[in-house]
VEXMAR-765235 format. One record per atom (N, C-alpha, C): residue in three letters; chain; atom name; z, x, y. Coordinates in steps of 0.02 Angstrom, whole numbers, plus 50000, padded with zeros to 5 digits. Layout:
N
{ALA, A, CA, {Z, X, Y}}
...
//
This chain:
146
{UNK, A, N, {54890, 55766, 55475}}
{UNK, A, CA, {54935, 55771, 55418}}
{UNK, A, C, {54898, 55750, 55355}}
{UNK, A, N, {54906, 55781, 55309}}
{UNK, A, CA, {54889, 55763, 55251}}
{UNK, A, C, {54934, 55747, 55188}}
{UNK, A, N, {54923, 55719, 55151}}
{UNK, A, CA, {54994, 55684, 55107}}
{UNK, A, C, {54961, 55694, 55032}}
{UNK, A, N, {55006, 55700, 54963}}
{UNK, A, CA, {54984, 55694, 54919}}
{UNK, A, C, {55026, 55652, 54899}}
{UNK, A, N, {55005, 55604, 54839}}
{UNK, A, CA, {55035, 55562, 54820}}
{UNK, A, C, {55034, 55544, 54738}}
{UNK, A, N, {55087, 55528, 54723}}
{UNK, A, CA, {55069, 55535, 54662}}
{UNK, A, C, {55121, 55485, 54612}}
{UNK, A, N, {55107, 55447, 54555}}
{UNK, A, CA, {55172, 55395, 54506}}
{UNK, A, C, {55158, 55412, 54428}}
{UNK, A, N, {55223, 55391, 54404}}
{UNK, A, CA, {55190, 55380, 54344}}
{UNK, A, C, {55178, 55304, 54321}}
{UNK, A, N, {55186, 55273, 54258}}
{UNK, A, CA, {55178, 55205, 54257}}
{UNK, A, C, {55206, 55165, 54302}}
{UNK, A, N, {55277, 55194, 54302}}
{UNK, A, CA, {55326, 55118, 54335}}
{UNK, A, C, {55342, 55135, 54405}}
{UNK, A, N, {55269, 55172, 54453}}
{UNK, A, CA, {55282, 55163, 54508}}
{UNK, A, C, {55204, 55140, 54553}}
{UNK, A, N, {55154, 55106, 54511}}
{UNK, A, CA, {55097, 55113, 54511}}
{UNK, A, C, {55077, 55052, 54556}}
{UNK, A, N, {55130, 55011, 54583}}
{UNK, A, CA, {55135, 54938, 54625}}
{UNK, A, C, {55148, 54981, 54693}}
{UNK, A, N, {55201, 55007, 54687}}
{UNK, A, CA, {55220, 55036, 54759}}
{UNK, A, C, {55193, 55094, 54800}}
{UNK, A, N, {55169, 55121, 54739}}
{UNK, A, CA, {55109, 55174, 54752}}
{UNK, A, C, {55051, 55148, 54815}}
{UNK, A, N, {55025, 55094, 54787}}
{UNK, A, CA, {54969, 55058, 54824}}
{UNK, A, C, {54985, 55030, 54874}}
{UNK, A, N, {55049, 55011, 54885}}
{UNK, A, CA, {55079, 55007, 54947}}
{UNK, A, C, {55076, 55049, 55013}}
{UNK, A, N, {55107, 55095, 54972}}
{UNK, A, CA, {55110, 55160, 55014}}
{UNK, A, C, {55022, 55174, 55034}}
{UNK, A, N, {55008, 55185, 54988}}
{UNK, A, CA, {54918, 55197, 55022}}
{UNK, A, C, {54905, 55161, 55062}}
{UNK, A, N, {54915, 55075, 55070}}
{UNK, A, CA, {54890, 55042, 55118}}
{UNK, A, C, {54918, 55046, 55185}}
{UNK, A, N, {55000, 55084, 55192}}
{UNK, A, CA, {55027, 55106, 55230}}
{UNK, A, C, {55002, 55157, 55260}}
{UNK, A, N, {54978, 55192, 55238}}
{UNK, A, CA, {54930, 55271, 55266}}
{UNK, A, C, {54877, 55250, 55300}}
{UNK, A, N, {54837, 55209, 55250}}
{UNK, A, CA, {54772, 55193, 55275}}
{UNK, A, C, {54796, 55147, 55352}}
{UNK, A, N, {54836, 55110, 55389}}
{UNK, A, CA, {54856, 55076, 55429}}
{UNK, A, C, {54877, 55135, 55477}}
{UNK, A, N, {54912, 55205, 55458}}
{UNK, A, CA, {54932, 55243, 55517}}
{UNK, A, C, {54869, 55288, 55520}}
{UNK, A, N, {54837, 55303, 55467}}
{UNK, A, CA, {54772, 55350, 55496}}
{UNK, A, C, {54778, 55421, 55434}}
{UNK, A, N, {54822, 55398, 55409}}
{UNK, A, CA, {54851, 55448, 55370}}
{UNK, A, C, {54802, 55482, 55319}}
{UNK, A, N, {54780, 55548, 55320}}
{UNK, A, CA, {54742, 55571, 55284}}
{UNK, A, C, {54783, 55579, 55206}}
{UNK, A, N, {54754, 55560, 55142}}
{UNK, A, CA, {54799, 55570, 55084}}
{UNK, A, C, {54752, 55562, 55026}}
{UNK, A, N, {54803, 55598, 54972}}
{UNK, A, CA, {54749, 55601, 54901}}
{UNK, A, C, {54779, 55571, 54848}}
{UNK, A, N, {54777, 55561, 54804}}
{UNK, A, CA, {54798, 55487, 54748}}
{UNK, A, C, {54788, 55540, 54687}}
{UNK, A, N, {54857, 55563, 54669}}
{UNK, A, CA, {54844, 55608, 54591}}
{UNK, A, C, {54850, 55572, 54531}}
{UNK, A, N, {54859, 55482, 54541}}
{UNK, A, CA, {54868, 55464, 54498}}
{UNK, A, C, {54945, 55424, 54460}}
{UNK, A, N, {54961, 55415, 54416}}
{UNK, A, CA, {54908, 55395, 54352}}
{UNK, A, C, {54867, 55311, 54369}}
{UNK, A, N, {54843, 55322, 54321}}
{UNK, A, CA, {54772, 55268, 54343}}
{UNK, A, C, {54801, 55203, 54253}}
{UNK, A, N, {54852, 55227, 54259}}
{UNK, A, CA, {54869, 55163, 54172}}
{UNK, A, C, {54937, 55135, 54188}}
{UNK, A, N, {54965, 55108, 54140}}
{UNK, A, CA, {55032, 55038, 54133}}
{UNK, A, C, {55047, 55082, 54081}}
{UNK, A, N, {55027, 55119, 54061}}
{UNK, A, CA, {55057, 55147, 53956}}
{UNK, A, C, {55108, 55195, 53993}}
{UNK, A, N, {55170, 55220, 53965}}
{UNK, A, CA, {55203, 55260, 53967}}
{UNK, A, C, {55173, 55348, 53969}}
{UNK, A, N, {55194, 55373, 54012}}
{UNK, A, CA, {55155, 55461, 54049}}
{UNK, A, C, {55246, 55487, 54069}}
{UNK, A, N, {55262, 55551, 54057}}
{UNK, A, CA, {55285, 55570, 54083}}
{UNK, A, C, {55268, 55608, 54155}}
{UNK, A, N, {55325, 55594, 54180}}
{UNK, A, CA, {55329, 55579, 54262}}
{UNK, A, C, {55320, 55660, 54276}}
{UNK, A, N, {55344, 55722, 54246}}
{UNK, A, CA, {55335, 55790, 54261}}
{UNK, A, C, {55252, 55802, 54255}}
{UNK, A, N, {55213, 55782, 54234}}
{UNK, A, CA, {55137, 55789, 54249}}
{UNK, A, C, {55114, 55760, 54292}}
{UNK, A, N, {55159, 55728, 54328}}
{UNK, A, CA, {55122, 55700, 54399}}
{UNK, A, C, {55157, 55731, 54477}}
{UNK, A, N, {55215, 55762, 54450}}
{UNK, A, CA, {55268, 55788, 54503}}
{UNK, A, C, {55266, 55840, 54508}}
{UNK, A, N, {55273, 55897, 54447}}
{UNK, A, CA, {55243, 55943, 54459}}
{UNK, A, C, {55173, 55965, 54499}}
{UNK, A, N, {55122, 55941, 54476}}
{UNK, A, CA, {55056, 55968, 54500}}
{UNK, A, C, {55070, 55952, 54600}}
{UNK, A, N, {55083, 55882, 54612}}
{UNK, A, CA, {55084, 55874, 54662}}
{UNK, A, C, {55124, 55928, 54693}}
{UNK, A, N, {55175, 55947, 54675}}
{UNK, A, CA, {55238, 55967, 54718}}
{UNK, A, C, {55225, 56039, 54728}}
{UNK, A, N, {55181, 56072, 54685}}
{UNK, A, CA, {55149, 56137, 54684}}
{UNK, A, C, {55086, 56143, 54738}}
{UNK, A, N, {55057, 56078, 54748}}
{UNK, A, CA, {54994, 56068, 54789}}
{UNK, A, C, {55024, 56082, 54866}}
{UNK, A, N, {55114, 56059, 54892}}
{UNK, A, CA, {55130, 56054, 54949}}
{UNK, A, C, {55164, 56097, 54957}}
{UNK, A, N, {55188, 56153, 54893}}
{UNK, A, CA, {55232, 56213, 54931}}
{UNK, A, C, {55165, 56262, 54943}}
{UNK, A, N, {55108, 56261, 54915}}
{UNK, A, CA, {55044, 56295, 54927}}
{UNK, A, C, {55004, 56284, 55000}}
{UNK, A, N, {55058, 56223, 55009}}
{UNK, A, CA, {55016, 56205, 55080}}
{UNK, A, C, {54939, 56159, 55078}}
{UNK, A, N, {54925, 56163, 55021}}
{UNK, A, CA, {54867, 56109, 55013}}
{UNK, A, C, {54868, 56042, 55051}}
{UNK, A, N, {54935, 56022, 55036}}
{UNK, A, CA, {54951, 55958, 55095}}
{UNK, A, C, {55015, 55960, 55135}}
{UNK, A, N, {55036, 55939, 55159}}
{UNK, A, CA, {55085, 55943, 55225}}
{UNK, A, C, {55160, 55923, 55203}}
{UNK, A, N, {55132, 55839, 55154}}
{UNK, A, CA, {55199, 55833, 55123}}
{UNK, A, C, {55186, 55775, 55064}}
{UNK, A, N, {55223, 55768, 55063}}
{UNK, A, CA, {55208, 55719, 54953}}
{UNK, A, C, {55253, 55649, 54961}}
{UNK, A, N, {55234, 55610, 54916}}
{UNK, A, CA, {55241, 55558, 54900}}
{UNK, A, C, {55252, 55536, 54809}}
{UNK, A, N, {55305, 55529, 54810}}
{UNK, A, CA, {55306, 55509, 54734}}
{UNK, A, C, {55381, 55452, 54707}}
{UNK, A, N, {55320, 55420, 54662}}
{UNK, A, CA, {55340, 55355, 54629}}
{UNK, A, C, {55368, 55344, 54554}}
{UNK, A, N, {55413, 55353, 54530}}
{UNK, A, CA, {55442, 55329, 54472}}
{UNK, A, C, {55483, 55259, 54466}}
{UNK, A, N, {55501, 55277, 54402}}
{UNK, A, CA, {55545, 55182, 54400}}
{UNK, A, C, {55611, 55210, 54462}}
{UNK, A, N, {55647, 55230, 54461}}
{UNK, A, CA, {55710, 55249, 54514}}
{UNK, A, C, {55691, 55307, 54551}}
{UNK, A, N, {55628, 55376, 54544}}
{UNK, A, CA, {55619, 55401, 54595}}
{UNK, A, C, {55667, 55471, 54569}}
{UNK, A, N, {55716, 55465, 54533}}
{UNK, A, CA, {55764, 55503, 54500}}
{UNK, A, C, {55724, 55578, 54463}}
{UNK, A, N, {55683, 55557, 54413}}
{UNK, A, CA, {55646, 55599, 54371}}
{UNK, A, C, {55589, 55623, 54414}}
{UNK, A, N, {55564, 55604, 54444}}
{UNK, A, CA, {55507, 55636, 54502}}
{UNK, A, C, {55561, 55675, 54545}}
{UNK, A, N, {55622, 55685, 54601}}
{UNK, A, CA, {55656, 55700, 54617}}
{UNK, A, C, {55657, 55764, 54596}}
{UNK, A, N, {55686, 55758, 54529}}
{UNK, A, CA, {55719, 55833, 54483}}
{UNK, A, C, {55665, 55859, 54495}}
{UNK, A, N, {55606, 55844, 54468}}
{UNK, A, CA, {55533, 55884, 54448}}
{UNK, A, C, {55504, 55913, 54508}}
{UNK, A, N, {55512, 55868, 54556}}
{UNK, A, CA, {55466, 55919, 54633}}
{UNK, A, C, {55522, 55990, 54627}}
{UNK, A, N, {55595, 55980, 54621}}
{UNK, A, CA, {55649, 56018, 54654}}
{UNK, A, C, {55615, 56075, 54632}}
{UNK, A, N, {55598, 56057, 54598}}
{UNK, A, CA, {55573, 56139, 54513}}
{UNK, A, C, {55560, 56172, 54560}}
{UNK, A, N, {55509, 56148, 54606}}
{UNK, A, CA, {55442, 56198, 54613}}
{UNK, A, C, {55487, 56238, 54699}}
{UNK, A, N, {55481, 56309, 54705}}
{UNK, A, CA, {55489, 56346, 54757}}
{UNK, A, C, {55446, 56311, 54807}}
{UNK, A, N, {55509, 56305, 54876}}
{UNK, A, CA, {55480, 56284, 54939}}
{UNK, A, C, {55474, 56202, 54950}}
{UNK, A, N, {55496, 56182, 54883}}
{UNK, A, CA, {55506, 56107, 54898}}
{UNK, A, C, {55581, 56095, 54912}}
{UNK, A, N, {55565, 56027, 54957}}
{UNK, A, CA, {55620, 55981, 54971}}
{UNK, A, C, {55618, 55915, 54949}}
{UNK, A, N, {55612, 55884, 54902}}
{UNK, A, CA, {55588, 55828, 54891}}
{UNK, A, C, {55693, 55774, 54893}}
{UNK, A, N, {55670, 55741, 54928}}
{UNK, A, CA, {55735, 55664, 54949}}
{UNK, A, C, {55721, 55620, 54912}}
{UNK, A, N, {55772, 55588, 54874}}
{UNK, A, CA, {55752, 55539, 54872}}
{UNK, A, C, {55771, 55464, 54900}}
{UNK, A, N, {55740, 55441, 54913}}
{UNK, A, CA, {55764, 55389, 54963}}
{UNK, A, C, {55754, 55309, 54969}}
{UNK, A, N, {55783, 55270, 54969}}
{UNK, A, CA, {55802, 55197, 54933}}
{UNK, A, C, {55802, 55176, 55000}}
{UNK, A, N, {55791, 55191, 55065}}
{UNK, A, CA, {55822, 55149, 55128}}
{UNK, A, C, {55791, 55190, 55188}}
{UNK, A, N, {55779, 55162, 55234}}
{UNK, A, CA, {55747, 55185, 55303}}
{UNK, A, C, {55772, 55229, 55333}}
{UNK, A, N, {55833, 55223, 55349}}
{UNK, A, CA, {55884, 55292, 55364}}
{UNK, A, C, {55896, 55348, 55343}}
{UNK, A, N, {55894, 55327, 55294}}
{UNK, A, CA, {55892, 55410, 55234}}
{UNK, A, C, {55808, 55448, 55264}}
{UNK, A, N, {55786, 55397, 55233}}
{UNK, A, CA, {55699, 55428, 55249}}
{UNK, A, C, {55687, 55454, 55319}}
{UNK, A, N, {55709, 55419, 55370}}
{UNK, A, CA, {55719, 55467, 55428}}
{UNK, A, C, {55754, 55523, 55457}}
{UNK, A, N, {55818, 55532, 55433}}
{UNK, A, CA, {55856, 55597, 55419}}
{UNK, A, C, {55841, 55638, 55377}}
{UNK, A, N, {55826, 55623, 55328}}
{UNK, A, CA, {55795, 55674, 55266}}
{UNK, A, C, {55731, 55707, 55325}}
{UNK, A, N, {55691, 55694, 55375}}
{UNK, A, CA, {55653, 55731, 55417}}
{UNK, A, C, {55674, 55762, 55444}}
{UNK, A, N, {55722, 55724, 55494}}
{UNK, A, CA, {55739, 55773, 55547}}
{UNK, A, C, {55795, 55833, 55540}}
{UNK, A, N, {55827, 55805, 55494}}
{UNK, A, CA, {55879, 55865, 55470}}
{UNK, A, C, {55890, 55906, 55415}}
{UNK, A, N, {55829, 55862, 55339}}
{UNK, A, CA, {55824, 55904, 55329}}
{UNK, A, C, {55770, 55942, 55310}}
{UNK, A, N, {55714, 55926, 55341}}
{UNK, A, CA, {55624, 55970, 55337}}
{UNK, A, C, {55603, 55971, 55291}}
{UNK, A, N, {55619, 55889, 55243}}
{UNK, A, CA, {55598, 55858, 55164}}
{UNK, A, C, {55518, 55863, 55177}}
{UNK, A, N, {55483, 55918, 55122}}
{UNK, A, CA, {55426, 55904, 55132}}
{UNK, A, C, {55386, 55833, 55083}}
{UNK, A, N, {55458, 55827, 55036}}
{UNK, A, CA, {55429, 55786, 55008}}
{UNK, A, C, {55466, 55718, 54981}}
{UNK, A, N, {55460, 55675, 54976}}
{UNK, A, CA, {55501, 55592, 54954}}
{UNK, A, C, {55505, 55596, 54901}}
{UNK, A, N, {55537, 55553, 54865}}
{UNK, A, CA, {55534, 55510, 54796}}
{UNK, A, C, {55572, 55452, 54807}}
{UNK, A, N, {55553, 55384, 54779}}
{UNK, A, CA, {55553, 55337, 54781}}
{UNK, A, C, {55543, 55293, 54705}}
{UNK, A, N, {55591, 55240, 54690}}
{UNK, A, CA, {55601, 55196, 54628}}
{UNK, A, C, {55570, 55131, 54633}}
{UNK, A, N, {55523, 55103, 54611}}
{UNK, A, CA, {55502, 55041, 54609}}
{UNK, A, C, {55534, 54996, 54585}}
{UNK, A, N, {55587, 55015, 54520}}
{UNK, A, CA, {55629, 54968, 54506}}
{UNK, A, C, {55693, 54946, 54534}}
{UNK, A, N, {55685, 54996, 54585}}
{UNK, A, CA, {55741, 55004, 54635}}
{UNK, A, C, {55735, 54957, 54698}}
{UNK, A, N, {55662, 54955, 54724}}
{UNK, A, CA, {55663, 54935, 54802}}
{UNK, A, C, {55597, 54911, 54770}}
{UNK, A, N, {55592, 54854, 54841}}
{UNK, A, CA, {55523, 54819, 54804}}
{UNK, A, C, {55472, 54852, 54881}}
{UNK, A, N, {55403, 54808, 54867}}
{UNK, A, CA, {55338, 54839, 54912}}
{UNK, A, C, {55367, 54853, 54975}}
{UNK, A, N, {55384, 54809, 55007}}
{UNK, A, CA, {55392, 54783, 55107}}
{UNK, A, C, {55441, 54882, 55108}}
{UNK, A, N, {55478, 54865, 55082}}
{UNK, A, CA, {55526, 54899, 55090}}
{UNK, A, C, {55508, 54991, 55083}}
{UNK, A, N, {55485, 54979, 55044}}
{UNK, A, CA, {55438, 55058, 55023}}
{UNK, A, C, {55405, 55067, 55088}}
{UNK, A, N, {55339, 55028, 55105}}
{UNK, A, CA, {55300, 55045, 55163}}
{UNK, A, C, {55331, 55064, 55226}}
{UNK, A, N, {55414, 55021, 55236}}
{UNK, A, CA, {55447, 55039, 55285}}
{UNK, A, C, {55463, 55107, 55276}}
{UNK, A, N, {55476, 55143, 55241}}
{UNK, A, CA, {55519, 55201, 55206}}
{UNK, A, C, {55466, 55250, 55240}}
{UNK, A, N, {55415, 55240, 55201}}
{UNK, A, CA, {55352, 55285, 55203}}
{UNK, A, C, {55345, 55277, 55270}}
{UNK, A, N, {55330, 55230, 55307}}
{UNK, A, CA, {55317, 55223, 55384}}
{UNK, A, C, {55367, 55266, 55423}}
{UNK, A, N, {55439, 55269, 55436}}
{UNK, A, CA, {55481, 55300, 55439}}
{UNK, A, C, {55477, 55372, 55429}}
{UNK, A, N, {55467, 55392, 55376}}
{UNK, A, CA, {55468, 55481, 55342}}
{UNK, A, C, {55404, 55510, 55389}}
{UNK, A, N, {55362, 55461, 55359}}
{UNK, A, CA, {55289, 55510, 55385}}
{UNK, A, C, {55293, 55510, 55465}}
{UNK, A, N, {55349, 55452, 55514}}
{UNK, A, CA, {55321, 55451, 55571}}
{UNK, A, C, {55363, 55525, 55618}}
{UNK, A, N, {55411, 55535, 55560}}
{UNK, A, CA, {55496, 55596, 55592}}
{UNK, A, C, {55458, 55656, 55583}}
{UNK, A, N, {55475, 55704, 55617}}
{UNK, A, CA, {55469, 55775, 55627}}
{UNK, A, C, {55552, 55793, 55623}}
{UNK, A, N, {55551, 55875, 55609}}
{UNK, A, CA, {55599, 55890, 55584}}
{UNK, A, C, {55642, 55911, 55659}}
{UNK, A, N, {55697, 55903, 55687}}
{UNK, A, CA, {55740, 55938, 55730}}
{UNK, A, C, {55746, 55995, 55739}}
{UNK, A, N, {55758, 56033, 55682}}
{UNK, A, CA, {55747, 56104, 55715}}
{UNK, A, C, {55827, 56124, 55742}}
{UNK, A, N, {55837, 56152, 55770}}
{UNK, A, CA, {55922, 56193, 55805}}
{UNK, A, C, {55940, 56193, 55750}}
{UNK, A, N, {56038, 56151, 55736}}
{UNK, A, CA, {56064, 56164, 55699}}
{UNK, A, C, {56036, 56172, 55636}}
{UNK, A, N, {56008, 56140, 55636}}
{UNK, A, CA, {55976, 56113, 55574}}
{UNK, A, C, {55923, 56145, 55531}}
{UNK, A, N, {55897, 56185, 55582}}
{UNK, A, CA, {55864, 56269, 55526}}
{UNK, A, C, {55904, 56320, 55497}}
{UNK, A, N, {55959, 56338, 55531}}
{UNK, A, CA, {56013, 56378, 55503}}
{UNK, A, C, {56027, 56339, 55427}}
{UNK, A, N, {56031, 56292, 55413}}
{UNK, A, CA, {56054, 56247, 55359}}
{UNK, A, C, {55996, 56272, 55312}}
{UNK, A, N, {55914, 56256, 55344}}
{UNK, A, CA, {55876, 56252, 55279}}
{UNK, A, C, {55851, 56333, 55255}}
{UNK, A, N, {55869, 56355, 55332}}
{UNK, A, CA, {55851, 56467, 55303}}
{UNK, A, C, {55909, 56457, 55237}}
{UNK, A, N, {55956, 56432, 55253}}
{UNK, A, CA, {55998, 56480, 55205}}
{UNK, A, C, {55988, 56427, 55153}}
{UNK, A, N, {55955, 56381, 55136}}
{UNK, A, CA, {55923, 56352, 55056}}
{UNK, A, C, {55864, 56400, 55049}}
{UNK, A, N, {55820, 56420, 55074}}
{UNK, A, CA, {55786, 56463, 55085}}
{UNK, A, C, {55782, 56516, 55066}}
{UNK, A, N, {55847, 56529, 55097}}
{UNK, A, CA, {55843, 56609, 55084}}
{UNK, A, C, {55876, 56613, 55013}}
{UNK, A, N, {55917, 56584, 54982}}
{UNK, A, CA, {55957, 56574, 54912}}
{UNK, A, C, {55891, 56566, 54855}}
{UNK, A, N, {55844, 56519, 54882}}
{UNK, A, CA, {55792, 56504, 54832}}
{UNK, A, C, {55758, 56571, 54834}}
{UNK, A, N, {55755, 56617, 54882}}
{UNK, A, CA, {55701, 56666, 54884}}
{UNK, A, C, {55723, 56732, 54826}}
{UNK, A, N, {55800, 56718, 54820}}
{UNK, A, CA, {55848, 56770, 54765}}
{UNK, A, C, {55811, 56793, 54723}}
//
């Protein structure tokens, strides 16, 4: 599996979290950034990523804002994404199996480190179900394909 990952300022603590979480499961992943504390809007870091994983470049994404909210909207943009966003372990595990989220978003001002790594640990460890539960995402699918 390969992961892209990506914050803008106010997710740049939990970000590194998450990496050290990868690096602990084996997790192959790439760091788009940003590399500052100054204010960046969050669509130059969500976009590029979220375009990198409906291309298939990576498997599935990772992204950090202050609430996770504005990264959220911005992956949705892009055709072939699913981006969740998700505050809690449960979510992050259903958002897999039911609904074939290729990609997270996550708030730093929201949830602190421990809690993120659990999240991330969780998402990356679920595979998607499959049965009912493809009928559901063909027909997001097939609506996006209009």
């Amino acid at each position: 599996m390969r992961v892209a990952i990506a914050s803008d300022h106010g997710g740049i603590n939990i970000r590194e979290e998450i990496k050290q979480q990868m690096d602990e499961m084996g997790i192959e992943y790439e760091d788009f950034g940003c590399d500052c504390e100054t204010s960046v809007d969050y669509p130059d870091y969500a976009l590029p990523v979220a375009e990198k994983v409906a291309r298939g470049e990576f498997d599935r994404g990772i992204l950090i804002c202050g609430t996770g909210i504005g990264m959220s909207i911005a992956a949705n943009k892009v055709k072939g994404i699913r981006c969740a966003l998700v505050h809690d372990v449960y979510s992050a595990k259903l958002t897999r199996q039911h609904n074939d989220s290729n990609m997270i978003a996550m708030g730093e001002r929201v949830i602190g480190p421990g809690l993120a790594r659990e999240i991330a640990k969780s998402w990356l460890g679920e595979e998607f179900e499959g049965g009912r539960h493809a009928n559901r995402i063909g027909k997001i699918t097939s609506y996006e394909n209009k």
